[in-house]
N, C-alpha and C positions, 0 to 999 in steps of 0.2 A: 273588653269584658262588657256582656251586656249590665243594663240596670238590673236586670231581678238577680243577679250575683254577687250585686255589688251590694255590701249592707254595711252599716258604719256603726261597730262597738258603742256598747252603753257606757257614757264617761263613766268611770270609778271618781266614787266620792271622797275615796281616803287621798291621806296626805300626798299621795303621789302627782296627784294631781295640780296642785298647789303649785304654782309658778311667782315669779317673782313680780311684784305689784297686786298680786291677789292680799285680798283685806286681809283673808285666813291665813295667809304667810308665814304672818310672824306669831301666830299663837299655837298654843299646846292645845291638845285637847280638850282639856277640859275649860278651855275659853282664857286661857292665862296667858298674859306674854312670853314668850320663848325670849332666853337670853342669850346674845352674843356675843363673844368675845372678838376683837380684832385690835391685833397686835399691830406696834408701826402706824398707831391711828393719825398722826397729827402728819405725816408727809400726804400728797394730795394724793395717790390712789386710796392710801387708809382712808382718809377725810372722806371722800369718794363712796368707799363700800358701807363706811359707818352712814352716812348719811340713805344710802339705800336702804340700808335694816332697818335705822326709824321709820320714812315712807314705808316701809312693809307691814310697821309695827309690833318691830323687836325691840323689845331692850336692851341697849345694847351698851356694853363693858369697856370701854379703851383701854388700851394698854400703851404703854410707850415706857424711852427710856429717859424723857425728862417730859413735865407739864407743858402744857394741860393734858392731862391722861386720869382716868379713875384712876389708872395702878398702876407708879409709874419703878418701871422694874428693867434692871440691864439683864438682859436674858442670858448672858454669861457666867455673871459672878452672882446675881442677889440669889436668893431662895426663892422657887417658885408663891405665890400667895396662895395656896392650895384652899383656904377656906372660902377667900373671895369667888373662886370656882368652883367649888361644889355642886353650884346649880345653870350649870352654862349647857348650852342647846348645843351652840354652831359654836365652834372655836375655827379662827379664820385667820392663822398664822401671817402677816401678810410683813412684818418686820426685816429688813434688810440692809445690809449695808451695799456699796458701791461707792469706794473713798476714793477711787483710782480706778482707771481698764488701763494699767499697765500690762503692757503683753508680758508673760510667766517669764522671759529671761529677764528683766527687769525689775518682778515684781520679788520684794524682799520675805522671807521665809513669815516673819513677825507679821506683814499684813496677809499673807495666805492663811495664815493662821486666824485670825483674827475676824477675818472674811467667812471662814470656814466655822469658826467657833459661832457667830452671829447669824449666820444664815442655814446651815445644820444643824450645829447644835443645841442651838436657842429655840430652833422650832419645835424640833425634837421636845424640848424640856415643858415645851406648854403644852404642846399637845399631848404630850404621854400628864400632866398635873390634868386636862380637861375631859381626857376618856369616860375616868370611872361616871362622871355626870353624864356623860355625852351617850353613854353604852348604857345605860339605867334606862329599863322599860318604864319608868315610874314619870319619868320626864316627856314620854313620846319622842324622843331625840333619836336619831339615827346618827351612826358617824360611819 
């Protein structure tokens, strides 16, 4: 393809463009810091993403299911904290279990379960508590 064909798009300014280490990252439009939630904060990949959202400059929510966590919540059995969420951006499920990789004919019914409850279910229960924030034009949030 010669040069005079070849033309390179005007970057768009909106948040699409926004990658991860940009200053703007981590804020709303109107200059505010964007909140994030991430569950399973204190094992090292949470440690990990949490500490990327600060360098981005998000504020950012832990969650886990004992301390140090802002809100520390067993994603199975407690109540979600639906007020503490109300204003969250990024909800970033990231809470898991792995107690055992016993292969399935070994593995007892009680930890399938339980596996299943913590890593489905539990996702499930944060993410559907972080929507109505997250889907709100009012935030700039996108989910």
């Amino acid at each position: 393809m010669g040069e005079a064909m070849r033309q390179d798009p005007e970057p768009d300014q909106g948040a699409r463009t926004m990658t991860a280490g940009s200053p703007r990252a981590g804020r709303r439009p109107d200059g505010t810091p964007r909140r994030a939630l991430v569950t399973g904060a204190n094992g090292g990949i949470g440690r990990a993403i949490v500490q990327r959202l600060t360098d981005d400059g998000y504020e950012v929510v832990t969650m886990d299911v004992a301390g140090p966590a802002d809100l520390v919540v067993d994603l199975v059995g407690d109540p979600m904290p639906t007020e503490a969420l109300a204003d969250i951006d990024v909800c970033i499920s990231n809470a898991g279990v792995v107690d055992t990789l016993s292969p399935a004919h070994r593995m007892s019914a009680e930890k399938w379960a339980l596996d299943i409850d913590v890593n489905l279910t539990g996702s499930f229960r944060v993410v559907q508590a972080c929507l109505p924030a997250c889907a709100s034009v009012a935030t700039g949030a996108s989910c």
